[in-house]
N, C-alpha and C positions, 0 to 999 in steps of 0.2 A: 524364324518367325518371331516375329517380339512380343513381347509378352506384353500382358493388361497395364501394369504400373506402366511400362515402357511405351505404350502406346499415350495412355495417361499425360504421361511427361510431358508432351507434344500438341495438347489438346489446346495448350493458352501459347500456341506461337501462333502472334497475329502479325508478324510484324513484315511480311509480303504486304498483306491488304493494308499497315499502318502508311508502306511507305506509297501504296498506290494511293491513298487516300488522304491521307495528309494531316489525320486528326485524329487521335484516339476518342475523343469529348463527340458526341454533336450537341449542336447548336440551333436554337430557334430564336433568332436576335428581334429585339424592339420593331426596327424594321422590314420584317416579315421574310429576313435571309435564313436560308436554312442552310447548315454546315452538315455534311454528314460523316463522320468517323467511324471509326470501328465498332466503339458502344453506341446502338439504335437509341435514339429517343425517348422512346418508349421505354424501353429495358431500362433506361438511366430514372427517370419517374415511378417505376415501377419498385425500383430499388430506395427510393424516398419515400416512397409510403409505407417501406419495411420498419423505417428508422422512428422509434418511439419517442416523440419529440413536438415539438408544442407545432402548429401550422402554422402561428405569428413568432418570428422569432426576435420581437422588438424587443431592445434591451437584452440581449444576449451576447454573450463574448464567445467566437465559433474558432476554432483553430482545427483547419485544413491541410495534416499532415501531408505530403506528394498527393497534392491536387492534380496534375499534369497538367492539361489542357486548362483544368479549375471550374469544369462545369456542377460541382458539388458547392466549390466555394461560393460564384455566384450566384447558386440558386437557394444560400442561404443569407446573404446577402440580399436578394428580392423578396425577402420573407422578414428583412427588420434587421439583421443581425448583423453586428459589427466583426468581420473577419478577417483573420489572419490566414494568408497561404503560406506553408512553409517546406520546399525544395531541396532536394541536393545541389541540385543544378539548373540553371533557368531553360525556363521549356518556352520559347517564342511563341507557343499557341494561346498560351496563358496572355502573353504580354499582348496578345493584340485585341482576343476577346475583352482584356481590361480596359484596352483602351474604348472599344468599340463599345462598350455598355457606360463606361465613362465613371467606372467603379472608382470606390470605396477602399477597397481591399487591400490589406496590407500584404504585399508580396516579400518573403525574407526565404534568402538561400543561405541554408543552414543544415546540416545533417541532424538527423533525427538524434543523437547520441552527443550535440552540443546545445539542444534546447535547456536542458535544465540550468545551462549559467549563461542563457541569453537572453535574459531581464524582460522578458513575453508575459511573467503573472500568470497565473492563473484561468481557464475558460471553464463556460458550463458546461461545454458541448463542444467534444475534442472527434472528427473523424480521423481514420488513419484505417484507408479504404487503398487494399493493392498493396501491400507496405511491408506486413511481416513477413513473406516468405523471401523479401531482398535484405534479412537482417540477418549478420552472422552471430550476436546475439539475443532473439528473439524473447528472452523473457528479459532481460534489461531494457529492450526496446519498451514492452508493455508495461512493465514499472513506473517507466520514463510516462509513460503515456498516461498511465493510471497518478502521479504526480501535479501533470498540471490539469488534470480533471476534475471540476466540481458537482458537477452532476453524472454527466454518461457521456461515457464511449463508442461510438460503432466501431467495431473490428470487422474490415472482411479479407478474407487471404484467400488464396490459391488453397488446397487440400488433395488428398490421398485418400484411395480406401483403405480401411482398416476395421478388427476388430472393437464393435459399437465400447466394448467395455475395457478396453486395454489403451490407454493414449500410447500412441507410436509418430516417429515423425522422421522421416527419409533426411539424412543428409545430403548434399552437394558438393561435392567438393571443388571442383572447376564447371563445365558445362553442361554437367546430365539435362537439366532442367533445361529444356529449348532454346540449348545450343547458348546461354546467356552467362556470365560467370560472375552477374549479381543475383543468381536464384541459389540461397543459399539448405533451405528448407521446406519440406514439404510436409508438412503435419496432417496426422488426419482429424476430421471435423471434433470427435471428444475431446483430442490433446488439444486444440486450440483451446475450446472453453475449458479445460484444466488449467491450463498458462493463465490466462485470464484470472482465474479465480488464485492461482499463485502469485501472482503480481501483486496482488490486492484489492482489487474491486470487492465491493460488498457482494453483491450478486451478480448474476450474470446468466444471460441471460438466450438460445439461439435464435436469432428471429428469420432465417433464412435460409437453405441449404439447396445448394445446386449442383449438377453431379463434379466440376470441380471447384467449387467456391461455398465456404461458408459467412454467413454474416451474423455477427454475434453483437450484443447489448450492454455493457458494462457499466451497472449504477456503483457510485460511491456512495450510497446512501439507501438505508435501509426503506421500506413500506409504512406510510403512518400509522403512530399507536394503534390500536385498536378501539372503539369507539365502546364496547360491551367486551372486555377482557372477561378470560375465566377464571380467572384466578388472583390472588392477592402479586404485585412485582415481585421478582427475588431479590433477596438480601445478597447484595456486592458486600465479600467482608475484606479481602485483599486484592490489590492488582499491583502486578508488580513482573519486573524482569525475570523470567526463570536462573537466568545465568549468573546473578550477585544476590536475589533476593531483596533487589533494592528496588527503588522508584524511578532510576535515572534508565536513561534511551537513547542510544545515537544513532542515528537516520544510515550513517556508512557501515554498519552491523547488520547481518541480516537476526535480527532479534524477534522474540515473540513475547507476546503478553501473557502472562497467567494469571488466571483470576479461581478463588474460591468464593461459592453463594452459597448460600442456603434457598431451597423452592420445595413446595410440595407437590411437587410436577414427578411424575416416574416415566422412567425410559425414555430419558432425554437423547437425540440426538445431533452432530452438528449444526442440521438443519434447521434445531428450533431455538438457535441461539442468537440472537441479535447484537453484538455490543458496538459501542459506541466512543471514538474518542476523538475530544472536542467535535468537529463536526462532520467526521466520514465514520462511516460503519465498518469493522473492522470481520472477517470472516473468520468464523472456528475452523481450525484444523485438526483440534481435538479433546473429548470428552471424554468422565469417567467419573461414576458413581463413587464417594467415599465410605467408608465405613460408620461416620457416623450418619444417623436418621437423618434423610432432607439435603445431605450436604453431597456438594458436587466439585471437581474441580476443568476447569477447562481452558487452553492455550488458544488463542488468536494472533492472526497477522498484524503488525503494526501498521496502520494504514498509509501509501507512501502521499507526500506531499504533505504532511503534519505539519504545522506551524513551528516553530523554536518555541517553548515556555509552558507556563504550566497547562495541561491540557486534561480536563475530566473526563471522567474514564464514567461510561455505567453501562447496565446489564438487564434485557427483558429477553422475556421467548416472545414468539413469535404473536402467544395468542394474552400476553399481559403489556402491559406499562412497564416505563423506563423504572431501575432500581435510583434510591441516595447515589451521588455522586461520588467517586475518590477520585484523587488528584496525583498525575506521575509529572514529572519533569522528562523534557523532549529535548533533545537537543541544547541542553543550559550546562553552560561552565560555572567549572566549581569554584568561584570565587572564594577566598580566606581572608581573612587579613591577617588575624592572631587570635589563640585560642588561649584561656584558659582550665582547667581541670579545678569548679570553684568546688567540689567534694566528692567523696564517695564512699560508698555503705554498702553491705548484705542485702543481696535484693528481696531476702525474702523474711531476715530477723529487723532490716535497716538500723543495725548497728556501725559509725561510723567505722569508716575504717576498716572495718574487717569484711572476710569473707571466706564465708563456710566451701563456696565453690560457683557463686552468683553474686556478679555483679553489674553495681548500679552508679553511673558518675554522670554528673551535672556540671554543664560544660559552657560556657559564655564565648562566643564569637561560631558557636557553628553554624554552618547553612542552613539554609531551609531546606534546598536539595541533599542535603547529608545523607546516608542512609548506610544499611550493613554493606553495600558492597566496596564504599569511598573513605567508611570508618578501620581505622585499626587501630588494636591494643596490645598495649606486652605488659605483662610484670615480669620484672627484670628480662631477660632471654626468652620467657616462656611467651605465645603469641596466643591470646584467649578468643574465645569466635564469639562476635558482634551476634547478637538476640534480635536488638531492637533498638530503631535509635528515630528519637525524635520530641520538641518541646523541648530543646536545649540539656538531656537528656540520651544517656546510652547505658544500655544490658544487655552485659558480654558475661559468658561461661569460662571459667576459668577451668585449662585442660587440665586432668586427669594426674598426669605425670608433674603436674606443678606441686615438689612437696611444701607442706611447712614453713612457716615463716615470714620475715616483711621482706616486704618488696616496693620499690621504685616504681611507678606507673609512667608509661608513655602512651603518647595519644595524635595521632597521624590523620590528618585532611587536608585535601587539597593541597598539599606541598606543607602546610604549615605542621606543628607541634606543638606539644604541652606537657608537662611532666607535673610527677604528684607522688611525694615520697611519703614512706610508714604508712603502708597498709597492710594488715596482718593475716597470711592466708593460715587454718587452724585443720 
C-alpha cells in the first residue's frame, strides 16, 4: 500500500492529460478561440487575484521566470507591463500564442542560475510560478530571484505535508517525484517561506495554499513609516560587518550586518525591526538586549542585489521613523595609491611619539573605505589590533606582550605601506 507522501508524490503528474491536450496554459484569445490546457481558466485568474499587485501594470518591468505556455506573462502584458519570459528551453506553445496576440514580450532561454550575468537589470515584479521544486539549488535559486527584484516576488512551488512549525523538505534524488528527474525538492509550505525569508526578502508573505501547492509574496521593501509613531526613531550608533568589524561587504560572502541602537522600546523582537540599506529592507535574523539601559544589538541579512558603492544603512521598528543614516561600502575596491604615517601619539596623554599602550596615527593617502578589518599595524614584529580607523586617522592597542622600548612602525592597506620610526612604547 503506499503511503500518504507516496501517494502525494503523484498528485501533480499531469503529463497523460498535457500530452492529450496539448497545452498546460489555457487561453482565451482576442479573437474569441479558446485553448484549453491543463490549467482551467478560471484556476489561472483565480491565481492573479492572489498576487498583490497593482491591476494597471503600466510602466512596470515584469520578468516571467519558466512561463511555459506564458499565460502569466501575457496577461501581464495586457495590464501595461513591459515583460521579459525567461526559459530553459523553448516551449513552442509560448511562441505561438506570441505570435498570435502579436506580443511585446521579450522571450530569453536561459537557465535560472545564468540570469544574474545576463545583462536583464533589474524588474519590479519578478514571478517564478512552478520553478523551485525543479532547482537542485533552491535557495540560490531565490537569492537569484530575490536579486533582480525591486518590489515583489510571487513564489509558487509544489509542497509536502509537514509539521506547521518545523521546515522540512524531501529530497529527490532521480525520479521519486512523478517519475521526472527534474523534480528535485519537495519542501513543505513553512520551509518554503523560511527560504524565502533566508534569501533575503524584507517580508514575506503566504497568500495562497492548496493541498499541493503554496503561493507565497516576497516584498524587498518594507510598510511605510508610520503616519503617528510611538515613539521617538532609534538611535543607529554602528553598522558594520560582524566578521572584520569593518564597514566593507562583498556580495560573494555570505555576510551579515550588525548594528548597535539605542530605543526606549522593551522586548524587542525580530519582528519589530525594520532596517534599511540603500533601498531594500534587509530582515533580522537576530536580536538581544545589552546591558547597558535602552541599548540593543542586532544582525541582519544583507540584502541581495545591493548596488556596488556607498550604501546608507538606518534603523526603525515597526511602530517609529527611520533612524540618522551611516554609511557601509558594498562591493568597493580598495584603491591605494601611497600612504604616509604624517604622525603618531598616546591616544589618551597625545604625547607625540609615545605610547603607554594606545595608539593614535594620522595617515595621508588612506581610503575612505579603510577600516579595522583592511588596516594593519606592527611595532617592530609585534602586530597591534586596529580600534578605529577613519578621517585620515587610526587607533590601534598595542598587545600586551609588546615590552618596552622604540620601535619602528608599519602600516599595511590595500597592498600599499608606510613606515614611521622612534616611537617609544613605556
Amino acid at each position: 500500500m503506499p503511503t500518504l507522501q507516496e501517494r502525494r508524490r503523484k498528485q501533480n503528474d499531469f503529463f497523460d492529460e498535457l500530452t492529450r491536450k496539448g497545452w498546460y496554459h489555457s487561453f482565451e484569445l482576442p479573437d474569441g478561440t479558446r485553448l484549453d490546457g491543463v490549467m482551467p481558466l478560471d484556476w489561472e485568474r483565480a491565481r492573479w487575484m492572489r498576487f498583490p499587485i497593482p491591476a494597471d501594470l503600466s510602466g512596470k518591468r515584469v520578468l516571467d521566470i519558466g512561463p511555459w505556455d506564458g499565460w502569466f506573462s501575457f496577461e501581464a502584458e495586457r495590464r501595461g507591463a513591459q515583460v521579459t519570459s525567461v526559459d530553459r528551453e523553448e516551449q513552442p506553445g509560448y511562441l505561438r500564442i506570441h505570435r498570435r496576440l502579436g506580443s511585446n514580450a521579450q522571450y530569453r532561454i536561459l537557465d535560472l542560475y545564468e540570469l544574474p550575468t545576463a545583462g536583464l537589470g533589474s524588474f519590479d515584479i519578478v514571478f517564478c510560478l512552478g520553478v523551485l521544486y525543479h532547482l537542485k539549488h533552491p535557495l540560490l535559486g531565490l537569492e537569484i530571484v530575490a536579486s533582480l527584484t525591486k518590489e515583489v516576488a510571487i513564489i509558487e512551488t509544489f509542497i509536502i505535508e509537514g509539521e506547521p512549525e518545523i521546515p522540512m523538505m524531501e529530497f529527490y534524488e532521480i525520479d521519486e517525484l512523478n517519475g521526472q528527474m527534474d523534480n528535485w525538492t519537495g519542501p513543505t509550505a513553512n520551509c518554503v517561506l523560511a527560504m524565502c525569508r533566508a534569501a533575503g526578502f524584507a517580508r514575506v508573505q503566504r497568500i495562497g495554499l492548496d493541498p499541493t501547492n503554496v503561493s507565497v509574496a516576497c516584498w524587498r521593501k518594507w510598510p511605510s513609516e508610520p503616519d503617528a509613531p510611538s515613539m521617538p526613531p532609534p538611535t543607529l550608533l554602528a553598522a558594520v560587518n560582524p566578521a572584520t568589524f569593518g564597514i566593507n561587504f562583498a556580495p560573494i560572502r555570505d555576510e551579515y550586518l550588525a548594528c548597535w541602537f539605542t530605543t526606549p522600546a522593551e522586548n524587542l523582537t525580530r519582528d519589530d525591526l525594520c532596517l534599511e540599506v540603500g533601498e531594500f529592507g534587509a530582515p533580522a535574523v537576530w536580536v538581544k538586549k545589552s546591558d547597558a539601559p535602552g541599548s540593543w544589538q542586532a544582525n541582519f541579512r544583507m540584502p541581495p542585489g545591493t548596488p556596488r558603492g556607498w550604501q546608507e544603512v538606518r534603523l526603525r521598528l515597526t511602530t517609529t521613523r527611520f533612524s540618522a543614516p551611516l554609511r557601509i561600502a558594498y562591493d568597493m575596491p580598495l584603491v591605494v595609491e601611497a600612504l604616509k604615517i604624517a604622525g603618531a601619539a598616546d591616544s589618551e596623554s597625545w604625547t607625540p611619539n609615545q605610547t603607554t599602550g594606545k595608539l593614535s596615527l594620522w595617515l595621508e593617502g588612506l581610503p575612505e573605505n579603510a577600516d579595522r578589518g583592511n588596516v594593519k599595524i606592527w611595532l617592530g614584529d609585534h602586530r597591534a589590533q586596529v580600534l578605529w580607523v577613519g578621517d585620515g586617522q587610526v587607533n590601534a592597542a598595542v598587545p600586551a606582550e609588546c615590552p618596552a622600548g622604540e620601535y619602528d612602525l608599519r602600516l599595511e592597506c590595500g597592498g600599499a605601506s608606510a613606515s614611521y620610526s622612534g616611537v617609544q612604547k613605556s
